[in-house]
N, C-alpha and C positions, 0 to 999 in steps of 0.2 A: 266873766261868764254870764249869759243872759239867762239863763237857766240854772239855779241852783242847782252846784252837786255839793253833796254832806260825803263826807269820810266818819267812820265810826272809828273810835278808838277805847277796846278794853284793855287796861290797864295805863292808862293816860297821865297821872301826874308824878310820873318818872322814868328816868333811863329811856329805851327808847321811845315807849306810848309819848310822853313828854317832847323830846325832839323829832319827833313825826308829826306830833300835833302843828306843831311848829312850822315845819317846815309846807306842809300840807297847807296851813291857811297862810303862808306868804303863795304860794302858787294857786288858790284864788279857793279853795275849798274850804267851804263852813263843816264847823266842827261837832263833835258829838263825843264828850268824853266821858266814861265808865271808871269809876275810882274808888277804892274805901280808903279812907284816911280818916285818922283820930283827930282831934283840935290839935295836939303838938304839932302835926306835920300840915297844917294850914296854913300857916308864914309859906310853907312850898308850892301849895296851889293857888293861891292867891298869887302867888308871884307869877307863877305859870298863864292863869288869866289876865292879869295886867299885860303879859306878852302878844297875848294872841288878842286882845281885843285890839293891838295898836295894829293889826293887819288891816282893822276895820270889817273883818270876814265876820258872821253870824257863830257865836260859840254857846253850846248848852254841856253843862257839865253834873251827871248824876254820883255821887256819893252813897254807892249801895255795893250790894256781893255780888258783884257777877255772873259767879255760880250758884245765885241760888237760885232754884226756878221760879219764885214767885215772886222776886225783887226782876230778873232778866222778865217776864209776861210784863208787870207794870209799866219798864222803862221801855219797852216796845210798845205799847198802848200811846203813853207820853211821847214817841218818838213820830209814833203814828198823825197823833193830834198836831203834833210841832210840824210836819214836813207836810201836812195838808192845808196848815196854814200860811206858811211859808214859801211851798212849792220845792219841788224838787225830791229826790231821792237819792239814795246810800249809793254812791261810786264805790266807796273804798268802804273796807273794814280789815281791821288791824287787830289781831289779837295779841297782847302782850300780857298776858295774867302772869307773876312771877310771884306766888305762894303755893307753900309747899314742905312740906318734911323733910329731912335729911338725919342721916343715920344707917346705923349698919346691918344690912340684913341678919346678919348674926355674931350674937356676944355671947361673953363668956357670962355675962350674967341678960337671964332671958326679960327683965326689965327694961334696960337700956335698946334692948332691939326693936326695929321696925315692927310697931303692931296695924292688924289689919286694918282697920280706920283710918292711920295715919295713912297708907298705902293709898285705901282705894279716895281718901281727901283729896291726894295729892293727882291725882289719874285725874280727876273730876276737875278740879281746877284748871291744871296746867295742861291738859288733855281731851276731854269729853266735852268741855264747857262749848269751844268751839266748835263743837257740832250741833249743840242745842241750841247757838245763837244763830245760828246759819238758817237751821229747818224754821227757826219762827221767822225770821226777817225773809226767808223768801216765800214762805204760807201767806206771812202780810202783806205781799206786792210791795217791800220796800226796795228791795236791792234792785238796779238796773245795768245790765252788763258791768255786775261788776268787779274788782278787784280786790279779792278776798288775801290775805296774808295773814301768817301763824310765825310767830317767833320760835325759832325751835337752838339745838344749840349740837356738839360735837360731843353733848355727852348720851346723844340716842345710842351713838354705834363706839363709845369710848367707856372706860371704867376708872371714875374717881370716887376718892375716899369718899364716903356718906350720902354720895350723889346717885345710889341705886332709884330712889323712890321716883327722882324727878328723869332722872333720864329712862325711867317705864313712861312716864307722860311725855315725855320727847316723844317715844318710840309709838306710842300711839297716837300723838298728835300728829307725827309724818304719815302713820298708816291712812287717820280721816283725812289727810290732804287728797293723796293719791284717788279717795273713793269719792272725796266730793269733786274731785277734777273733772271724773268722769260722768258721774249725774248731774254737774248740772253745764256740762258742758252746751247741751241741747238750750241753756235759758242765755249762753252768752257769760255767762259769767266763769271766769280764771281762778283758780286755787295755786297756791306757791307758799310751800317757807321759806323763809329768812333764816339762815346757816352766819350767824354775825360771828366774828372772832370774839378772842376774850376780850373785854369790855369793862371798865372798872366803874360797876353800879353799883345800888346799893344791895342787887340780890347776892351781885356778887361774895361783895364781903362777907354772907352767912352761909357760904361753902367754905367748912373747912380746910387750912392749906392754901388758900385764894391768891394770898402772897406770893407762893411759889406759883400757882398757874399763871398770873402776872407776870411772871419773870421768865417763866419758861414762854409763852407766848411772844414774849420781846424779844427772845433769842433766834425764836423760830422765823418771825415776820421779818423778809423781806426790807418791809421801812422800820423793822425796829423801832416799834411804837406797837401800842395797845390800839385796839380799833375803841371808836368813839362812837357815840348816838347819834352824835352829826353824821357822821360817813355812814350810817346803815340809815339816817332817816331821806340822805340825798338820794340814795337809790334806790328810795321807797317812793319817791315823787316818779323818778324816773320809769320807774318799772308800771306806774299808775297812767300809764301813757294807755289811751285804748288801742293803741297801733299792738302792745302786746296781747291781742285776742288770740294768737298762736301758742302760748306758751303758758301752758298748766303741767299741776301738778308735778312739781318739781318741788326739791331741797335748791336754793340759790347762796353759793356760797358769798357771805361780805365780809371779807375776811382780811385784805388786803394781799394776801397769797400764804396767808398762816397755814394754813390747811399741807400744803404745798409739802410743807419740811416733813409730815407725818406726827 
């Protein structure tokens, strides 16, 4: 590309933020990756960087909250300053936040149950975060026609054990889809989720029962197999094509045909 494009990625040093990062700077996009991770999980993104510097693509990776608003203004400032000096602007952004609460709206003992905090954390995260990263990257002139994505999952419109909190932030992460399709359709730029199958990450495994949705998903699919980060991050280069300027605001299923069996 004679012209830098940057892809952002929140939630980048794993599952899929991780293999889209990836896959993204082999098809020639510098990167910009949004991560909290403690020293133990450092062996993981070091490793992660070691990867994507061998593209030779330009990578900057921030270690802060996402969700907070005054760590998200900072790294918009720094992103500011990075892509004025470097040239270029946000193609792509990727939301992949996967923190969040889980538990059961209601127990026998009112302890154990979803309290409001942990609710509205988890909305904010997995949910609202993405709309607050949108309105400041295009107030700042950073985004250019471009390819907005929100990981979303089949627990919006499904009901698993302890998965109420997160599949309310599904359900509202699909609602801001819809709404930012349509405002900012006028600046050129595409809104879509990602509808991946089940997936053996590591969010997964702190949904209780995971094993069984693992198993049940292999019965389900078609290729009897679990989908991977690879197969959602291939069709996340693919769908990053500007040829799709028709096609917002959508749920996209990557499912391999999981979905299919019900």
């Amino acid at each position: 590309m004679s012209t830098r494009e940057w892809a952002l990625i929140l939630g980048v040093s794993s599952g899929f933020g991780a293999a889209s990062a990836i896959a993204l700077a082999k098809a020639g996009y510098d990167i910009l990756g949004v991560h909290l991770d403690t020293r133990s999980n450092q062996a993981r993104v070091d490793s992660l960087l070691d990867d994507l510097q061998e593209t030779g693509q330009q990578i900057r990776f921030f270690n802060q909250n996402a969700a907070s608003d005054e760590s998200r203004r900072g790294m918009i400032q720094a992103i500011n300053t990075l892509l004025s000096t470097e040239g270029g602007r946000i193609k792509i952004l990727l939301h992949s936040l996967a923190f969040g609460s889980l538990g059961n709206y209601i127990s026998e003992d009112k302890q154990q149950q979803i309290k409001r905090r942990q609710l509205e954390m988890t909305l904010d995260v997995m949910g609202n975060s993405l709309l607050y990263w949108v309105q400041d990257l295009e107030h700042s002139d950073l985004l250019d026609r471009a390819r907005i994505f929100a990981m979303t999952s089949a627990g919006s419109h499904r009901v698993w054990a302890s998965y109420g909190p997160v599949a309310a932030a599904k359900a509202t992460l699909e609602s801001h889809i819809r709404q930012l399709a349509v405002e900012l359709a006028p600046k050129g730029h595409t809104v879509n989720g990602i509808l991946a199958g089940v997936t053996d990450t590591p969010a997964l495994s702190k949904i209780p029962g995971s094993e069984t949705l693992k198993a049940d998903a292999i019965n389900r699919n078609p290729h009897q197999r679990l989908t991977t980060p690879k197969d959602v991050a291939r069709c996340l280069v693919a769908l990053s094509s500007q040829d799709t300027y028709w096609m917002t605001g959508n749920v996209i299923a990557v499912d391999g045909g999981e979905g299919l069996a019900g």
